[in-house]
C-alpha positions as CSV (number, residue, x, y, z in Angstrom):
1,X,0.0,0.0,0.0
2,X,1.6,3.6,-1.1
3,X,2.4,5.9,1.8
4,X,0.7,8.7,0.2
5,X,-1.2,10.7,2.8
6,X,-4.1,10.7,0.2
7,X,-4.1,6.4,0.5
8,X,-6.8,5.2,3.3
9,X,-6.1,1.8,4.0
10,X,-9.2,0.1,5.7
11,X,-7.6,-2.7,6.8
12,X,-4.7,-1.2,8.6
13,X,-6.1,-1.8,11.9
14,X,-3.0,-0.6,13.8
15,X,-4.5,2.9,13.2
16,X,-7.0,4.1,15.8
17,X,-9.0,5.8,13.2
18,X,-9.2,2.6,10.9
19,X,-10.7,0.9,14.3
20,X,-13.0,4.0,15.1
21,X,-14.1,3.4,11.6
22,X,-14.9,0.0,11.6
23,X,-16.9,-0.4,15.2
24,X,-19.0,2.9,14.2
25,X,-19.8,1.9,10.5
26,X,-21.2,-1.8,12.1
27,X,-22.8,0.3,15.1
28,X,-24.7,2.0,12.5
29,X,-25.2,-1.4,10.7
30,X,-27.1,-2.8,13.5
31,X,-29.3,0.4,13.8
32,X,-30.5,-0.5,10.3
33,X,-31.0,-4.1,11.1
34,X,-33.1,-3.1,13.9
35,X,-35.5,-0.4,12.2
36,X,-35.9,-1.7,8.5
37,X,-36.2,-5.4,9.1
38,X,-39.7,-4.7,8.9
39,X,-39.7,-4.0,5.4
40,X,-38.5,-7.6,4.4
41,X,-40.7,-9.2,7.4
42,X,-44.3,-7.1,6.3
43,X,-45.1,-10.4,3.9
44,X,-44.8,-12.1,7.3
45,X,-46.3,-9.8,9.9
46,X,-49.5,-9.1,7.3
47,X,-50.1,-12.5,6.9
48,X,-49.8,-13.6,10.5
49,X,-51.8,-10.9,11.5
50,X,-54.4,-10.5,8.8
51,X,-53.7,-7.1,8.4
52,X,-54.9,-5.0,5.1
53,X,-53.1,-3.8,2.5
54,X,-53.1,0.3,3.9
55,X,-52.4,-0.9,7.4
56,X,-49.3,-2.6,5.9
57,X,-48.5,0.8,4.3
58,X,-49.2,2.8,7.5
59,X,-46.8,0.8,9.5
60,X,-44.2,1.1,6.8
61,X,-44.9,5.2,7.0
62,X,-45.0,5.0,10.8
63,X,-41.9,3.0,10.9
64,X,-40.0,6.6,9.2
65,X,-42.0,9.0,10.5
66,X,-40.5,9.8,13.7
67,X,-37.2,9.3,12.2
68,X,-37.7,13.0,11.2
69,X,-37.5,14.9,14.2
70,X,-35.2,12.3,16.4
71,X,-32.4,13.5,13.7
72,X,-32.7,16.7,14.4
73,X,-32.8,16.2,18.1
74,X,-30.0,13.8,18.0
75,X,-27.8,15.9,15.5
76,X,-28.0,18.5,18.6
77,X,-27.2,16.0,21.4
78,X,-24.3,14.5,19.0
79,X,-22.7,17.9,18.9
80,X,-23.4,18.6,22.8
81,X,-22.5,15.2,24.3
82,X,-20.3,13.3,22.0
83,X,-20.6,10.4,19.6
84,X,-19.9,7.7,21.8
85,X,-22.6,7.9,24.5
86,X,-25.4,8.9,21.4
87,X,-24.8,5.4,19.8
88,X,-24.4,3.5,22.6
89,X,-28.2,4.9,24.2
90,X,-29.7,4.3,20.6
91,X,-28.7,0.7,20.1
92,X,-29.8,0.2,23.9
93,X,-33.2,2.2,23.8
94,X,-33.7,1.2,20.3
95,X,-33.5,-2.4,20.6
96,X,-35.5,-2.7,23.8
97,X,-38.3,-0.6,21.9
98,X,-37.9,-2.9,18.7
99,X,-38.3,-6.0,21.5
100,X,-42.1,-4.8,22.5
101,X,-42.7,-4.3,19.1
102,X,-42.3,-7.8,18.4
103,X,-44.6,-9.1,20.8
104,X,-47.2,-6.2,20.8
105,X,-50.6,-8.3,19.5
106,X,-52.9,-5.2,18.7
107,X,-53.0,-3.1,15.6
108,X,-52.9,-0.1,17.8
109,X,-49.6,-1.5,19.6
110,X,-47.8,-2.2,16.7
111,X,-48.6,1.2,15.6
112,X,-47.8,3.4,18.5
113,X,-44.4,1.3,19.0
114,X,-43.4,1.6,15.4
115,X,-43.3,5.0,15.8
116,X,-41.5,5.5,19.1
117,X,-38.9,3.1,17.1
118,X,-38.4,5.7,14.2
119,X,-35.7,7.2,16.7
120,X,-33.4,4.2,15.9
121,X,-32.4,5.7,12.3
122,X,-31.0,8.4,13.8
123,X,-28.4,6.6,14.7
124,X,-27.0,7.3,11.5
125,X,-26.6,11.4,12.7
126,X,-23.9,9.7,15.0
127,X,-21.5,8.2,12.9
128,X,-21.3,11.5,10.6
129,X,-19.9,13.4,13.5
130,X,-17.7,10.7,14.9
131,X,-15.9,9.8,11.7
132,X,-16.1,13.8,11.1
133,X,-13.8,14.1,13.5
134,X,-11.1,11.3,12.7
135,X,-10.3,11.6,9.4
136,X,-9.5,15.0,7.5
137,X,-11.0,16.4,4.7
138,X,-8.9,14.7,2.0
139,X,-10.3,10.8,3.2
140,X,-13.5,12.2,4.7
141,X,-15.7,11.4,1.3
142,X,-14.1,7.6,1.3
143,X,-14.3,7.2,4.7
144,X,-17.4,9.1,5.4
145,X,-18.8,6.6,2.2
146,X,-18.0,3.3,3.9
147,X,-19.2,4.6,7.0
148,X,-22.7,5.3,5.4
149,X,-22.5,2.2,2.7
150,X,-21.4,-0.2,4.8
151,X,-23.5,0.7,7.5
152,X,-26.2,1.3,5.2
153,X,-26.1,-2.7,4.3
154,X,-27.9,-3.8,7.6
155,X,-31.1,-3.2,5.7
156,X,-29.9,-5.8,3.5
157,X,-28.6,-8.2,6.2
158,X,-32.6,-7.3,7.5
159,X,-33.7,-8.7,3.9
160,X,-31.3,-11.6,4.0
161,X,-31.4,-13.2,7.0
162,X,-34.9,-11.9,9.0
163,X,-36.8,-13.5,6.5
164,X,-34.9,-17.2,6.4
165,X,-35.7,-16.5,10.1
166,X,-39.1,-15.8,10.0
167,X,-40.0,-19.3,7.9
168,X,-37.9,-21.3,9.8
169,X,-38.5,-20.9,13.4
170,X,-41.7,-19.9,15.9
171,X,-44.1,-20.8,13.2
172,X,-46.9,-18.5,12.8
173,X,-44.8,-15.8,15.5
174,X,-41.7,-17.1,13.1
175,X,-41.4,-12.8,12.5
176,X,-41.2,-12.3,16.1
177,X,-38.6,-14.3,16.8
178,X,-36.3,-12.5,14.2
179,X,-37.1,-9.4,15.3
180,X,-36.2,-10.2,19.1
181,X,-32.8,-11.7,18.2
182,X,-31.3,-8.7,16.2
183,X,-32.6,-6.2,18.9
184,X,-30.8,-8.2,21.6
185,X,-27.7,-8.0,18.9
186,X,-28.2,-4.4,19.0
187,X,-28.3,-3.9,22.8
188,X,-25.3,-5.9,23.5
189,X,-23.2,-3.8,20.8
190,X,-25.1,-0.8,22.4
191,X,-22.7,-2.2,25.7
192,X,-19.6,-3.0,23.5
193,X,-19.5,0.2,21.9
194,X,-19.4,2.6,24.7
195,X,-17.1,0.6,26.2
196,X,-14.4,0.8,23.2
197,X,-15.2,4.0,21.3
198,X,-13.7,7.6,21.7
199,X,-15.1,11.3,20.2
200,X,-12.0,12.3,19.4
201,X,-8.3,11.4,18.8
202,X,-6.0,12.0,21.7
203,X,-5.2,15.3,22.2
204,X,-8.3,16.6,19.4
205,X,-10.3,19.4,20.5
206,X,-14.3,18.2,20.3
207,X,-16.0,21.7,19.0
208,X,-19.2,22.3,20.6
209,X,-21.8,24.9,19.3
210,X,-21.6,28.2,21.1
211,X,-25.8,28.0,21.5
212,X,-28.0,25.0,21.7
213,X,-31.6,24.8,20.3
214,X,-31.4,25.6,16.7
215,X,-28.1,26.1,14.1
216,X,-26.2,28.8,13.6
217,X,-26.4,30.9,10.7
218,X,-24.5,33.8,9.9
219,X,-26.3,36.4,7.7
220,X,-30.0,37.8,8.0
221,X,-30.6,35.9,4.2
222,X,-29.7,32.6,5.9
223,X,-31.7,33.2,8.9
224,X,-34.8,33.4,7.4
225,X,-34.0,30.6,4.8
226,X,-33.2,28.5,8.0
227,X,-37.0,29.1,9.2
228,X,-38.5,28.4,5.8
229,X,-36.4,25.1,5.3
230,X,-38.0,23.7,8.6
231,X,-41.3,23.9,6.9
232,X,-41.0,20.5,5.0
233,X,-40.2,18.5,8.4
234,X,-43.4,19.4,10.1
235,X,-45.4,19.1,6.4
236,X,-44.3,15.3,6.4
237,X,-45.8,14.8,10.1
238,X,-48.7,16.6,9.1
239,X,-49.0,14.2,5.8
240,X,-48.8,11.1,8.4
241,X,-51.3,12.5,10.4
242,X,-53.5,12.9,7.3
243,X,-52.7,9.5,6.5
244,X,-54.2,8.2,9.6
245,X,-57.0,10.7,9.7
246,X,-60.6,9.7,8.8
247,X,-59.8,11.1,6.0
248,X,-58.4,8.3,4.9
249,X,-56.9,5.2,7.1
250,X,-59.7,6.2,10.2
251,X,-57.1,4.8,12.6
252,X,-57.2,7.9,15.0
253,X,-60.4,10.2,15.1
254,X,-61.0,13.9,13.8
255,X,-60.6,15.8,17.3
256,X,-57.1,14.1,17.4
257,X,-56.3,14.7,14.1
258,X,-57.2,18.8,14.1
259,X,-54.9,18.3,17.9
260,X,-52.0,17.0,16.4
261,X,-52.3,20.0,13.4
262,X,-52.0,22.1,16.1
263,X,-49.2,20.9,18.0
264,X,-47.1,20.6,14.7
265,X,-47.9,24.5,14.4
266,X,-47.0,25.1,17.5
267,X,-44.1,23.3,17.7
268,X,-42.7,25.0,14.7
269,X,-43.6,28.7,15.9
270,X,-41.3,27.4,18.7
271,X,-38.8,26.5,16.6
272,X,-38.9,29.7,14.7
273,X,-38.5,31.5,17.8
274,X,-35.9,29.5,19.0
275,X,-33.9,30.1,15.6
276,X,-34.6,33.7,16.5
277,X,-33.2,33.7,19.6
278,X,-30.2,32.1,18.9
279,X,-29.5,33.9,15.8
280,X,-30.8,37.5,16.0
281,X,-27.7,39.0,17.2
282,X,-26.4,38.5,13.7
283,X,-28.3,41.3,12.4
284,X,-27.1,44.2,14.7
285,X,-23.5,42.4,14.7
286,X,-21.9,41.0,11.3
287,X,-20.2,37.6,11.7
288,X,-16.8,37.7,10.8
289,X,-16.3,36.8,7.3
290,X,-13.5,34.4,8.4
291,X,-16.4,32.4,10.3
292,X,-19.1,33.0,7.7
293,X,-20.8,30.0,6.0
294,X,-23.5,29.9,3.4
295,X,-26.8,28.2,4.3
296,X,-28.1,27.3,0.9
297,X,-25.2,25.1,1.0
298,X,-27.5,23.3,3.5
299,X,-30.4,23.6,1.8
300,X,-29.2,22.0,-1.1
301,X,-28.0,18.9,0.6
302,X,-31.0,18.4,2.3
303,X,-33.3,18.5,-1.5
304,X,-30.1,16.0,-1.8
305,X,-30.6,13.8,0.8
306,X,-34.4,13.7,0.6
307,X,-34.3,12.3,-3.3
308,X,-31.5,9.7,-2.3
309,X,-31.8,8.5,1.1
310,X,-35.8,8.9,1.0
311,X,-36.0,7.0,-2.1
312,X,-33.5,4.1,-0.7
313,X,-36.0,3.7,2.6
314,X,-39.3,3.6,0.8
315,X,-37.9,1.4,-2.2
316,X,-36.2,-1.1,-0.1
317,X,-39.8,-1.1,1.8
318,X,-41.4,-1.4,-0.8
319,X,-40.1,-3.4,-3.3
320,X,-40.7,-7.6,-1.6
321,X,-44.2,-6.1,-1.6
322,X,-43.9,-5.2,-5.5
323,X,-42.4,-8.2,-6.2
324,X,-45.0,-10.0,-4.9
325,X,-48.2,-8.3,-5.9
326,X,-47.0,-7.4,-9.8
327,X,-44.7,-10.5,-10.6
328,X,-46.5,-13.0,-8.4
329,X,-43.3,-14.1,-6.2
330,X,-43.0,-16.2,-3.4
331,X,-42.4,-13.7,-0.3
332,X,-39.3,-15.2,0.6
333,X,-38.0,-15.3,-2.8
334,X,-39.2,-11.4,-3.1
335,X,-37.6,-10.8,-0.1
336,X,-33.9,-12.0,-1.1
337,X,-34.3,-10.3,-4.7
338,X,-35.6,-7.4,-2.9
339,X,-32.3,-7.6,-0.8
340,X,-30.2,-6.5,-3.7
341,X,-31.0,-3.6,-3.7
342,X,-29.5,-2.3,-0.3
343,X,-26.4,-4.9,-1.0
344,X,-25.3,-2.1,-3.4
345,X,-24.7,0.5,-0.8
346,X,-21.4,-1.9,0.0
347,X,-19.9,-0.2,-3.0
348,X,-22.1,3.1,-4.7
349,X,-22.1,4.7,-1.5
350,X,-18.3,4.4,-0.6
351,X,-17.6,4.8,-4.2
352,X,-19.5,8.2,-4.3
353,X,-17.6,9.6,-1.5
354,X,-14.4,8.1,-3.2
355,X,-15.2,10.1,-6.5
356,X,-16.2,13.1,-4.6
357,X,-12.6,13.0,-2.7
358,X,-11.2,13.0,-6.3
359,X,-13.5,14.8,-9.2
360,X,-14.8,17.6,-6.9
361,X,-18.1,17.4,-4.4
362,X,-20.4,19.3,-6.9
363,X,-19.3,17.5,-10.6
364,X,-20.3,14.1,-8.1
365,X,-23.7,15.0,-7.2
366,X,-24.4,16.3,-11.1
367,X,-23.4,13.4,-12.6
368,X,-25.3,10.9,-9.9
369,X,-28.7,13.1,-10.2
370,X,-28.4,12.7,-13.5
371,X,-28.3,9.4,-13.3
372,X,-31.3,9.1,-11.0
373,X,-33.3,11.0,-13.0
374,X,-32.7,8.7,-16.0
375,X,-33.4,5.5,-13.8
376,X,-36.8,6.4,-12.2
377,X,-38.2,8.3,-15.1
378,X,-38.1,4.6,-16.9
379,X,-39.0,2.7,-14.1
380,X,-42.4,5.2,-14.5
381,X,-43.2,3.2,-17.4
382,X,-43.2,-0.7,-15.9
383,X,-45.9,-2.7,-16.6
384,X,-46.6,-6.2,-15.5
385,X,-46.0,-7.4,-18.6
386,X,-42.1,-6.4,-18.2
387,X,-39.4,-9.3,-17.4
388,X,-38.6,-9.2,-13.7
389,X,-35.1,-9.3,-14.9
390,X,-35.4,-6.5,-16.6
391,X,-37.2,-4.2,-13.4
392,X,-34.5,-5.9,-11.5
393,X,-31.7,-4.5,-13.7
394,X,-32.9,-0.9,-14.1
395,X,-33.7,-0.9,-10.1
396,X,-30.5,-2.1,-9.5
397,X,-29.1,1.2,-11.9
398,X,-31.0,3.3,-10.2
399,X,-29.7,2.2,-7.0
400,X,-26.6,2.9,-7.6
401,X,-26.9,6.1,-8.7
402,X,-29.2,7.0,-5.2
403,X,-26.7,5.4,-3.1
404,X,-23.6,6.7,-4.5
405,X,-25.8,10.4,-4.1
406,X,-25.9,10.0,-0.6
407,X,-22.0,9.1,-0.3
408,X,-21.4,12.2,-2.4
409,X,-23.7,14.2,0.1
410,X,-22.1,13.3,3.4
411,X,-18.8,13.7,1.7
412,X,-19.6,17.2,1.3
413,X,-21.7,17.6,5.4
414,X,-18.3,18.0,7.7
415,X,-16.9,20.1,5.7
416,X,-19.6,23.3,5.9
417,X,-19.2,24.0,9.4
418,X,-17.3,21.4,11.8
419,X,-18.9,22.4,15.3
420,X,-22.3,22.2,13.6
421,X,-21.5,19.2,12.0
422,X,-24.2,16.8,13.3
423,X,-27.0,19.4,13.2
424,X,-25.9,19.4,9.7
425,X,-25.8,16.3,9.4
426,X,-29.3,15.5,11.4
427,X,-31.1,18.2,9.1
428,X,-29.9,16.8,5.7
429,X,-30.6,13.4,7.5
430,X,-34.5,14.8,8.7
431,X,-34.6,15.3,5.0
432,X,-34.1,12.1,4.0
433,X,-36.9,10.7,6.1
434,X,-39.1,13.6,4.7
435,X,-38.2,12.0,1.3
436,X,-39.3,8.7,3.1
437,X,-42.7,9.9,4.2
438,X,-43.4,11.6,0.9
439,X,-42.6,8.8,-1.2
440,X,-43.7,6.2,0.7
441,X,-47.3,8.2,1.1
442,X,-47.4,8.5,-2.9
443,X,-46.6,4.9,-2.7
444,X,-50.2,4.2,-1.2
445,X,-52.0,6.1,-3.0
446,X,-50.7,5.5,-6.5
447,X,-49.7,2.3,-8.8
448,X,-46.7,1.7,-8.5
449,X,-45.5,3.0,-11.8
450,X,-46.3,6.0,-10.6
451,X,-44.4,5.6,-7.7
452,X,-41.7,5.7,-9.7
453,X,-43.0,8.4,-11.7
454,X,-42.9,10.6,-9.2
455,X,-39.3,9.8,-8.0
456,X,-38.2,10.8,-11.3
457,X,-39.7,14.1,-10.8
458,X,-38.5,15.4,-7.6
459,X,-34.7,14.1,-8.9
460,X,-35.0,16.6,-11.8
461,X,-36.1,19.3,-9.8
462,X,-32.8,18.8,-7.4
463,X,-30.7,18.7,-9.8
464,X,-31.3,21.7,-11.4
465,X,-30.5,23.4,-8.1
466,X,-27.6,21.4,-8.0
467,X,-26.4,22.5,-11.2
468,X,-27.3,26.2,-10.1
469,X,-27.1,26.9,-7.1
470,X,-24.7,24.8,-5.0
471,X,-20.8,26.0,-4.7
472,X,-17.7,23.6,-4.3
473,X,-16.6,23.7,-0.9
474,X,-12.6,25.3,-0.8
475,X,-10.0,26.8,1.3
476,X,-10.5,27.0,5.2
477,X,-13.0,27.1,7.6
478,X,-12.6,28.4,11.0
479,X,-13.4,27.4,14.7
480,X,-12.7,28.9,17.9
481,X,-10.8,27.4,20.5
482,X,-11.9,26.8,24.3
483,X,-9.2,30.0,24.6
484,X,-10.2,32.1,22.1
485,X,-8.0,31.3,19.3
486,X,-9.2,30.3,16.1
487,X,-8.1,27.2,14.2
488,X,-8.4,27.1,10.7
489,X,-9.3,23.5,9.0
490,X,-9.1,22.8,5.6
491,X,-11.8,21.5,3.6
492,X,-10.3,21.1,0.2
């Protein structure tokens, strides 16, 4: 292996980063395991429960809804409390929640508990900051893109081995069983990782924001694109709780419905005012242009993140089911071809971040969007008629376009602001469940053609801003030590 400081060798595990590397990219691994095993295990749980084709759906939304908020919340804690005790509390909390889940008999149960469990895919807010802070900006795409592909790959592991679970032990509570065993997998690595895992390099300074509550910005244009951009996060919950409204599913009633409208508008008035508070200073006192950062940078990665990672969660849900009801498939052979589809993040996520190390962070995301576009715009026009090899194939195109997307977007995250890294991180992250809600909420209401369709769309809408709007990151950006002085890093 060259020497050449550019060269990450992943299997040098003399190196203390190499070793933070590995334990968080399989702590994030089991987080997935955890919250999208129910995707592959649906054929399962629908049949052993007799449950209808929209309360299949709803748990799938449910299961991504709260997902939303938690990464916001948890990009905040990440930055406040450090990495290690974040992932260690999810995989514990997350897995004992997954646990009830399992054995919950009621429609309402399962509901209320897939839900609470949403807060398990924030893990993934974790890992940004912690390899953020281990490996500079040169490796931070490639390591940043193993970190997220790898990781990414416990939704497959779900889809490969969950479903050989489910038919071959427990019987009719076969789905149970699987469920159980990976959380108690999760809670033990929960143990394991605290235990082994550090924030920083020795003698690293952790950079923690100056307020807590809401980012930082620094101009007045970014401070009121900051409150606008929060709009789509409570729009999502709002669509859920449509979803569930007698408008349509009838699982909870009118009164709560209009209640949960209002808390969502409350909520976000109180986020509004706590981006205020935290940022109005900036309007009577400039921010050094040294320590100025532009928030459409932001913005952009989050239309990013919500067209790649939101299409990757409600496609990989999706798709046994699709199998199944279009191509007549046996569940658990829909469920291992469905498994193919994550399997590429070992490689398109990693490899976008690779490419985005060496072509440039913008040129990446332009050519992958493009790519995206292309994909799901055909995939608009299946039929039943179609080979299965041939949806197969495309899918498989398009999922390596998404997946190497959302490498190129992460390898881009630490390097905007690096004390503000996992709200950064947590918001493009939010996004990306937005993208989950949305799509998967088309996803029951349309064929799935359409589903497609619409995927399409939305990519060709981001990557015209892409192509606009976003700017390559270069130069320096500065922090401010616990003493005052201020250390530049380099993000080029």
């Amino acid at each position: 292996m060259s020497s050449s400081p550019d060269r990450l060798n992943i299997f040098d595990f003399s190196k203390p980063n190499i070793r933070i590397l590995h334990i968080t990219w399989f702590a994030f691994f089991m987080t997935f395991v955890v919250w999208l095993g129910l995707g592959p295990l649906m054929p399962f749980i629908k049949e052993s429960l007799a449950l209808s084709d929209q309360q299949a759906k709803v748990l799938l939304i449910l299961n991504v809804a709260m997902t939303i908020p938690s990464r916001i919340v948890v990009g905040m804690l990440v930055d406040k409390y450090g990495p290690r005790i974040m992932f260690s509390a999810i995989l514990i909390l997350g897995g004992i929640i997954s646990i009830a889940f399992s054995w919950a008999n009621s429609y309402e149960q399962l509901a209320l508990l897939r839900l609470l469990s949403g807060f398990i895919g924030a893990g993934f807010v974790v890992g940004i900051r912690m390899i953020g802070e281990w490996f500079p900006a040169r490796q931070t795409g490639l390591a940043q893109g193993i970190y997220g592909g790898w990781g990414n790959f416990g939704s497959a592991g779900a889809a490969l081995t969950l479903p050989f679970i489910a038919a071959n032990f427990g019987g009719e509570d076969g789905w149970r069983y699987a469920i159980t065993f990976a959380s108690i997998a999760a809670i033990a690595y929960g143990v394991f990782y605290y235990m082994v895992a550090r924030n920083t390099p020795k003698g690293s300074t952790y950079f923690k924001p100056k307020k807590t509550g809401a980012m930082e910005v620094t101009s007045g244009f970014d401070l009121v694109l900051y409150m606008l951009m929060n709009i789509p996060l409570f729009l999502a919950l709002a669509v859920l709780t449509w979803k569930l409204s007698p408008a349509n599913m009838g699982l909870i009633g009118s009164t709560t419905a209009y209640i949960i409208y209002a808390i969502l508008a409350a909520v976000y008035l109180l986020q509004v005012w706590k981006i205020w508070h935290v940022n109005s200073h900036i309007l009577k006192d400039p921010v050094p242009t040294m320590q100025r950062y532009k928030f459409k940078q932001v913005a952009i990665l989050d239309w990013a993140y919500l067209v790649t990672f939101g299409t990757e969660l409600a496609v990989v849900s999706m798709l046994a089911m699709f199998y199944v009801e279009w191509f007549g498939l046996p569940k658990v052979t829909a469920a291992l071809m469905a498994g193919i589809y994550p399997v590429i993040n070992l490689f398109a996520r990693p490899g976008g971040g690779w490419i985005s190390d060496k072509m440039g962070r913008k040129k990446t995301l332009m050519i992958v969007f493009a790519g995206i576009t292309v994909s799901f715009l055909a995939l608009g026009f299946v039929t039943k008629e179609w080979s299965i090899w041939i949806v197969v194939a495309v899918t498989i195109i398009g999922g390596i376009f998404s997946k190497a997307g959302s490498g190129a977007v992460y390898a881009m995250v630490p390097l905007i602001q690096r004390r503000m890294t996992g709200q950064i991180a947590g918001m493009a992250g939010a996004f990306g469940n937005v993208g989950a809600v949305i799509f998967l909420t088309v996803n029951s209401l349309v064929s799935y053609d359409q589903f497609f369709l619409f995927i399409g769309i939305i990519s060709a809408f981001v990557f015209v801003l892409i192509i606009f709007f976003l700017e390559e990151p270069k130069g320096q950006i500065a922090e401010t030590l616990p003493d005052g002085t201020i250390q530049m890093i380099d993000v080029k």
